[in-house]
C-alpha positions as CSV (number, residue, x, y, z in Angstrom):
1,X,122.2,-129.5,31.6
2,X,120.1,-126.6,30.6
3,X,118.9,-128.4,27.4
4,X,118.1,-130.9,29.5
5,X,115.9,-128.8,31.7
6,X,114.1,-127.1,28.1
7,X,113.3,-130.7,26.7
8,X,111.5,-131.8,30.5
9,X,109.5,-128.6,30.4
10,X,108.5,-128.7,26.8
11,X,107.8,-132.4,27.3
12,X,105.6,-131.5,30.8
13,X,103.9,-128.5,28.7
14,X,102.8,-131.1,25.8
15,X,101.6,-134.0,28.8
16,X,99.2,-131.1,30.1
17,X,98.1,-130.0,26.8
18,X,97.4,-133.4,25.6
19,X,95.5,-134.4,29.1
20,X,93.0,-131.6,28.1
21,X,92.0,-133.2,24.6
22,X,90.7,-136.5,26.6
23,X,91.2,-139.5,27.8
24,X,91.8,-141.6,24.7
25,X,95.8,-140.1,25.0
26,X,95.8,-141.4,28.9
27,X,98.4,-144.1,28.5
28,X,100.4,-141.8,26.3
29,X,100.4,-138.9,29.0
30,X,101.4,-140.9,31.8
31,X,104.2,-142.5,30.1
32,X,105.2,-139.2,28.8
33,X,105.0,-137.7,32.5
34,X,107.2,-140.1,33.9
35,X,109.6,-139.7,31.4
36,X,109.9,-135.7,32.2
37,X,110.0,-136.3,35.7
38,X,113.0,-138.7,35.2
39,X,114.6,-136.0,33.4
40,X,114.0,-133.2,35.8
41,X,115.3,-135.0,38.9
42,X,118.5,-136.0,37.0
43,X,118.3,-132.0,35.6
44,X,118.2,-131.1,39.4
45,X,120.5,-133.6,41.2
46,X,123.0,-133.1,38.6
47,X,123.0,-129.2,39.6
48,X,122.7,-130.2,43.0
49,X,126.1,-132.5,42.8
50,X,127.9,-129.8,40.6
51,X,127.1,-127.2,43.1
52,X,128.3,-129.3,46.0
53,X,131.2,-130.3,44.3
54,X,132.0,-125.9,43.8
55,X,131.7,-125.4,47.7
56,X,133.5,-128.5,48.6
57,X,136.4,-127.3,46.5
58,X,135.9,-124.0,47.3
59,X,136.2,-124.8,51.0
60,X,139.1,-126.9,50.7
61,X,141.1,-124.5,48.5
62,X,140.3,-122.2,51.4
63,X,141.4,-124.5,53.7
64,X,144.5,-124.9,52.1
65,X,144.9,-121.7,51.6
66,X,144.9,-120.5,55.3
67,X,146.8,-123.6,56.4
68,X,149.9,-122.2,54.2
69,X,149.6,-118.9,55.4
70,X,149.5,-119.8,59.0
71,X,152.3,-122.2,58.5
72,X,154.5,-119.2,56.8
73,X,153.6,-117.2,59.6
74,X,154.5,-119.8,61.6
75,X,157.9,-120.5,60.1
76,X,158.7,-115.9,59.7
77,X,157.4,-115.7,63.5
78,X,160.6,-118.9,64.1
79,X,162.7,-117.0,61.7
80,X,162.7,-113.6,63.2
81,X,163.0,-115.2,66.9
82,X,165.8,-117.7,65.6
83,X,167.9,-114.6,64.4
84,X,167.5,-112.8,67.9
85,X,168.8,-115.9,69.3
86,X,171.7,-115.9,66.9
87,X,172.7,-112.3,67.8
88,X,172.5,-113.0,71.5
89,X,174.6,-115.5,71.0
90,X,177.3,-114.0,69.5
91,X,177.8,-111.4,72.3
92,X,177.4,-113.5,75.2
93,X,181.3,-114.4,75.6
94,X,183.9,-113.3,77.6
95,X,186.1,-111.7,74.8
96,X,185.6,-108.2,73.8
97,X,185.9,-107.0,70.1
98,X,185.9,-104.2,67.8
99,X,182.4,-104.8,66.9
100,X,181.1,-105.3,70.2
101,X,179.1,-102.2,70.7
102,X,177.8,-102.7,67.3
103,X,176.8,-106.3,67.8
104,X,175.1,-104.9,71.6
105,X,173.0,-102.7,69.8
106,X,171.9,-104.9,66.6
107,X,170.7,-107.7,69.4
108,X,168.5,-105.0,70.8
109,X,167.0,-103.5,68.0
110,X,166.0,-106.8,66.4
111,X,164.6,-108.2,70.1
112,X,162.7,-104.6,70.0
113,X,161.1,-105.1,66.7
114,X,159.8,-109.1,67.6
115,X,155.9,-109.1,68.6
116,X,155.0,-110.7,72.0
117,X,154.6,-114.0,70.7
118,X,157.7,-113.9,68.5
119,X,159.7,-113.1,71.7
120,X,158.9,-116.5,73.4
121,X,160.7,-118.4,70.7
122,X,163.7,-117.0,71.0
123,X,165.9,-119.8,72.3
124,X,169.6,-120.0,71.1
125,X,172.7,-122.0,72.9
126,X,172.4,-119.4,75.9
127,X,169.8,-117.1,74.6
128,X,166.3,-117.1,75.9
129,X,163.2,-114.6,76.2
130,X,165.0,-113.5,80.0
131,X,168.0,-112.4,78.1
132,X,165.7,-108.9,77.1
133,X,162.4,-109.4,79.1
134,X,163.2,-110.4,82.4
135,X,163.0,-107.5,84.8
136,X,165.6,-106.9,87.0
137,X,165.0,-103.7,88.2
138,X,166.6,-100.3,87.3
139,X,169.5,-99.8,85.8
140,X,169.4,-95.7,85.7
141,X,169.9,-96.8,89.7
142,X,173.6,-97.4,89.2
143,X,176.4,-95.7,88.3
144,X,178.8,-97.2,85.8
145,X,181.8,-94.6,87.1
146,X,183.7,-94.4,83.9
147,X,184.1,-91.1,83.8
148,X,187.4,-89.2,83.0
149,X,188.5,-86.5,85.3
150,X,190.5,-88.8,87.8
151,X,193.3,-87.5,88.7
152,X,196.5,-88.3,90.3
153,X,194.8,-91.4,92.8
154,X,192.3,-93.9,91.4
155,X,190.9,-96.7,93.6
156,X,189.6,-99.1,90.9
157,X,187.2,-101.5,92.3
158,X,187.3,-104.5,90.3
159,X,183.8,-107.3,90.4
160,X,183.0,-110.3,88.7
161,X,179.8,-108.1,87.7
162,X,175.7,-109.1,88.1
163,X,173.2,-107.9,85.0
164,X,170.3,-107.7,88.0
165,X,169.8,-104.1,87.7
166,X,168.8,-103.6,91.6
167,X,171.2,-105.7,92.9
168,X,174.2,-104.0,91.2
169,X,172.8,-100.9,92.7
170,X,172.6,-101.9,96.1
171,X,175.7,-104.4,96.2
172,X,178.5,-103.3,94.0
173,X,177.0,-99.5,94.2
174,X,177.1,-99.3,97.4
175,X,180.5,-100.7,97.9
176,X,182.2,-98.4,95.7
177,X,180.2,-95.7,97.3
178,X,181.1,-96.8,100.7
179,X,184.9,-96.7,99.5
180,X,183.9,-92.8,98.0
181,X,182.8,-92.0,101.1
182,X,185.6,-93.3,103.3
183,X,188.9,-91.9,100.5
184,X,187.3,-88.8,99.0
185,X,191.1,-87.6,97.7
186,X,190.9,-90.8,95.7
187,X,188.4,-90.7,92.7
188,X,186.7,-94.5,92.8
189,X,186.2,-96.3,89.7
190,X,184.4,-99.8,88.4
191,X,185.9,-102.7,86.6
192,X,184.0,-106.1,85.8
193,X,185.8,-109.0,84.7
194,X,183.0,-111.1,83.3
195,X,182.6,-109.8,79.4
196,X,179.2,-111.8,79.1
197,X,177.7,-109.3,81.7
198,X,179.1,-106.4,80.4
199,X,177.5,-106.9,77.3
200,X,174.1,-108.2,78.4
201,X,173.6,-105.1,80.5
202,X,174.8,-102.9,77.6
203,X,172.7,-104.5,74.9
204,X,169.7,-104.1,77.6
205,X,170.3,-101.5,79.3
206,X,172.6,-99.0,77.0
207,X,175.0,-98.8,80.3
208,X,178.3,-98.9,79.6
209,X,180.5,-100.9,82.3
210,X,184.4,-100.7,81.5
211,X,186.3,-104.4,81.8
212,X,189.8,-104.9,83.0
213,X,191.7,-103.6,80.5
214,X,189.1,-100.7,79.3
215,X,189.8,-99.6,82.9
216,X,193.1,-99.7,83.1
217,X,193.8,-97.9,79.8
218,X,191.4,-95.1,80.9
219,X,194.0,-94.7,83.9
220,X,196.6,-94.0,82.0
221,X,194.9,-91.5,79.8
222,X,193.7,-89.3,82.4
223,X,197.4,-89.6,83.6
224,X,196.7,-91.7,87.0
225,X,199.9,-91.3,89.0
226,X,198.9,-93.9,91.9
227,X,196.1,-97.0,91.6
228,X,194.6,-98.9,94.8
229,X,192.8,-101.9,93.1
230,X,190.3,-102.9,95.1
231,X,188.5,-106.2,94.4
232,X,185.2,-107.5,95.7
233,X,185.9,-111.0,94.8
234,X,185.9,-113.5,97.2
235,X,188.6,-115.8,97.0
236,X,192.0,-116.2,95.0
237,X,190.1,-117.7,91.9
238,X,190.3,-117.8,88.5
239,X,188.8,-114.2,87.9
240,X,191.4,-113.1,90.4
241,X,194.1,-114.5,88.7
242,X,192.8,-112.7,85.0
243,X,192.7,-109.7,87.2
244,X,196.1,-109.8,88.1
245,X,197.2,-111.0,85.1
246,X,195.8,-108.0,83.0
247,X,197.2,-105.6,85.8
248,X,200.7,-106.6,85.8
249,X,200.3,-105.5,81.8
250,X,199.8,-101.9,83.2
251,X,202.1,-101.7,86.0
252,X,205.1,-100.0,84.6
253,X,202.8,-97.3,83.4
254,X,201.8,-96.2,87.0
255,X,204.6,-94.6,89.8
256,X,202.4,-97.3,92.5
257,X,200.2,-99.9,91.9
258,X,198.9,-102.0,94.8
259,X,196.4,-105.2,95.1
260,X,194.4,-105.7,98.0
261,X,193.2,-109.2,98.8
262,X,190.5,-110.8,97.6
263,X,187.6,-110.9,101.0
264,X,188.6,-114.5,102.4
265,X,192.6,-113.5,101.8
266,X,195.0,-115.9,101.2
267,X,194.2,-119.2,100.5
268,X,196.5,-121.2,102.3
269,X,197.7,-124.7,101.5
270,X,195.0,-126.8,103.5
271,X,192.0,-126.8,105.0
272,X,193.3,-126.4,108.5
273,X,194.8,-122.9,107.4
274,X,192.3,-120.1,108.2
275,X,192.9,-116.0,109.0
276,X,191.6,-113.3,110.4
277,X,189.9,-111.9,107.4
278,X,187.8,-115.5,107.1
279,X,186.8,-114.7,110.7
280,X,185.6,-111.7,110.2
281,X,183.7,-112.8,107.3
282,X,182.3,-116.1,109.4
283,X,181.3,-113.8,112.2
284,X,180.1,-111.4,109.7
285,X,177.8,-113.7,108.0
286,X,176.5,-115.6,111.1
287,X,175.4,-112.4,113.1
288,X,172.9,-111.8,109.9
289,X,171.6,-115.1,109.5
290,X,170.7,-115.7,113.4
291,X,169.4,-111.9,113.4
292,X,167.0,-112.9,110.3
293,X,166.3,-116.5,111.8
294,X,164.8,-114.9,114.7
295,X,167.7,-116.0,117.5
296,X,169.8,-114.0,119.8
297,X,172.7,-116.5,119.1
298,X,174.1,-119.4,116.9
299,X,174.1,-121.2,120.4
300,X,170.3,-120.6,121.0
301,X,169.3,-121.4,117.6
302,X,171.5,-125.2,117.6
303,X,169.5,-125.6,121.2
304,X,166.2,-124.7,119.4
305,X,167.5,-127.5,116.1
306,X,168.4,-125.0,114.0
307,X,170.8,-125.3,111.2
308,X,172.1,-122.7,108.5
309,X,174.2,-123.9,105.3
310,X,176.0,-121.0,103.7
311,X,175.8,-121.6,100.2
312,X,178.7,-120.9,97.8
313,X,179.2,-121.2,93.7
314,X,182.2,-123.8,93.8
315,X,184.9,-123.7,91.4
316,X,187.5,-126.3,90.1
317,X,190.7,-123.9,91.1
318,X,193.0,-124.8,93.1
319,X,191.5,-122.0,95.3
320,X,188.6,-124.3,95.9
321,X,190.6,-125.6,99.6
322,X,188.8,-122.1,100.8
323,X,185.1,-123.5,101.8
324,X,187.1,-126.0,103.5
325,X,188.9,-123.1,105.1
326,X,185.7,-121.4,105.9
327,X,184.2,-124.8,107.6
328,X,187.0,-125.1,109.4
329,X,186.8,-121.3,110.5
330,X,183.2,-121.8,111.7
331,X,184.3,-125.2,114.0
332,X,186.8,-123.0,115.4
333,X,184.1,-120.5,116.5
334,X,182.3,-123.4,117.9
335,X,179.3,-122.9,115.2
336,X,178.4,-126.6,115.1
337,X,175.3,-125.8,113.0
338,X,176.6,-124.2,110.9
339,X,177.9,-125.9,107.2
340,X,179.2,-124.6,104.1
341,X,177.9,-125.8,100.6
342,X,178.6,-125.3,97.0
343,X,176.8,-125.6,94.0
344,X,179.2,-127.6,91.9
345,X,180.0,-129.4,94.1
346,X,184.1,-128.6,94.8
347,X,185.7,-129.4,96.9
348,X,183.2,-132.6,97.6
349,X,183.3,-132.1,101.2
350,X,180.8,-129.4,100.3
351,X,178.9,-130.8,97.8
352,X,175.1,-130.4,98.4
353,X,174.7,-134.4,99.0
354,X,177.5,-134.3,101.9
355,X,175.5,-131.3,103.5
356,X,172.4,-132.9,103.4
357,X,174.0,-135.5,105.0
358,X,175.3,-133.6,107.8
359,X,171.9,-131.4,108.4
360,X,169.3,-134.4,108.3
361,X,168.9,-134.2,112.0
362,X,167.9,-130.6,112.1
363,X,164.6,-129.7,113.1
364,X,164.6,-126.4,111.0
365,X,167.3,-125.2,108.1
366,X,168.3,-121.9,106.8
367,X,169.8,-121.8,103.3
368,X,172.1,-118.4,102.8
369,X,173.5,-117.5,99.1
């Protein structure tokens, strides 16, 4: 291209030189000018083209460049979050191990280390960005009561656990420091029986919360001599049962062990059966929904077309015959507005569909978990 460009000049710089010697070279000079202007413009649009070409390519290498960057940034942001997932995963079951505490800790320090974004990836079988980052209050609120020191009474109060920081300090906290308060020659201790939220509030919270058998075997250490267990549960159920089960592994190593009922006693072997302790906890639960409802009475808040369903978890246990029980109860206390429901669905008498059923008249309706 450039001896292109040297040929058009020299050919330009003989057209002017032979235009000044006269006009007899006119037809020459022209013909000779045309032919250098041809070869300039195809000097200058072939530069043109080849300089085009280098930013096109340019641009697109660039292009491509940043698009496989960002897409491996992409796919290590997916990675990192995927193996958060993974490690949540692995300690949300109900089975301790020996590398429990290690596999608590790992799960934190790798959610720790994700950025923002990374952290709103994180979706495994049950994990999920509310497994770290949700915010439930906290936790230095509570008090795990594992201590040593016990002495010759315990009164081991045994829950199926909550990983909502406030409301295990106000609910399950204030139970067992209710029970403190009321026994102080018995030294009060905490049990969950759900693994899964021992380890989520360990993993988030670094608190450690014994289960069943971590208790137990801390009784016997300290050389316990008498345990009360006291359970917060509400019905003979399945975590009831493990409860049992895992204490009647301990019993011969204790001079008295005893088992107080779950809150709605026993179950009973129909739904006509009811006690006092299901009265007590119908009346109980009543007199704080009609106080929070605005009404002096269950009476005056059916007259004004008001309706409260009491809403339970439901459970495929035998035990499930108890929110029949407790519907019962509340007929026999002449609450006609007032319904049991559970979640699940069991028994079916309570399903949400049947209670919807029965409140559709209502004028106003108060749901209570």
């Amino acid at each position: 291209m450039k001896n292109k460009m040297v040929k058009a000049l020299a050919i330009m710089m003989s057209v002017s030189t032979i235009t000044m010697m006269g006009s007899a070279s006119v037809y020459a000079s022209e013909t000779e000018t045309e032919t250098a202007t041809e070869a300039v413009t195809e000097a200058a649009s072939e530069a043109v083209t080849e300089t085009a070409t280098e930013a096109v390519t340019e641009a697109a290498t660039e292009a491509a460049s940043e698009d496989a960057t960002e897409a491996g940034s992409e796919s290590d942001d997916q990675a990192a979050a995927d193996n958060v997932a993974a490690l949540i995963d692995k300690i949300y079951v109900q089975e301790r191990t020996d590398t429990t505490d290690a596999d608590c800790t790992a799960a934190k320090e790798a959610w720790d280390q994700l950025t923002d974004a990374q952290k709103e990836l994180v979706e495994g079988e049950e994990a999920s960005p509310e497994y770290f980052g949700r915010d439930t209050g906290d936790a230095s609120k509570d008090d795990p009561r594992n201590g040593d020191e016990i002495g010759d009474n315990e009164l081991l109060v045994v829950s199926f656990g909550t990983s909502f920081n406030d409301s295990r300090a106000e609910d399950i906290k204030g139970i067992e420091d209710a029970l403190q308060e009321a026994y102080p020659d018995w030294s009060v201790r905490r049990a969950f029986t759900a693994q899964i939220i021992i380890n989520h509030v360990q993993a988030r919270d670094d608190e450690k919360i014994d289960n069943m058998d971590q208790a137990l075997q801390r009784a016997v250490d300290n050389g316990v001599k008498n345990l009360v267990v006291q359970p917060t549960h509400l019905m003979h159920g399945a975590e009831y049962d493990e409860m049992v089960e895992a204490i009647d592994g301990y019993k011969d190593k204790f001079e008295s062990v005893a088992i107080a009922e779950p809150m709605l006693g026993e179950v009973g072997d129909d739904a006509t059966v009811i006690n006092d302790d299901k009265k007590a906890v119908a009346q109980a639960i009543t007199d704080e929904a009609v106080k929070a409802a605005g009404y002096d009475s269950m009476e005056a808040a059916a007259e004004d077309g008001t309706a409260f369903v009491f809403m339970g978890h439901g459970t495929s246990h035998t035990a499930n015959v108890t929110y029949d029980q407790m519907q019962t109860q509340m007929e026999e206390l002449g609450f006609t507005n007032a319904f049991i429901g559970t979640v699940e669905g069991k028994p079916e008498d309570t399903a949400c569909e049947e209670v919807i059923k029965k409140v559709q008249d209502s004028r106003k309706l108060f749901f209570v978990r």
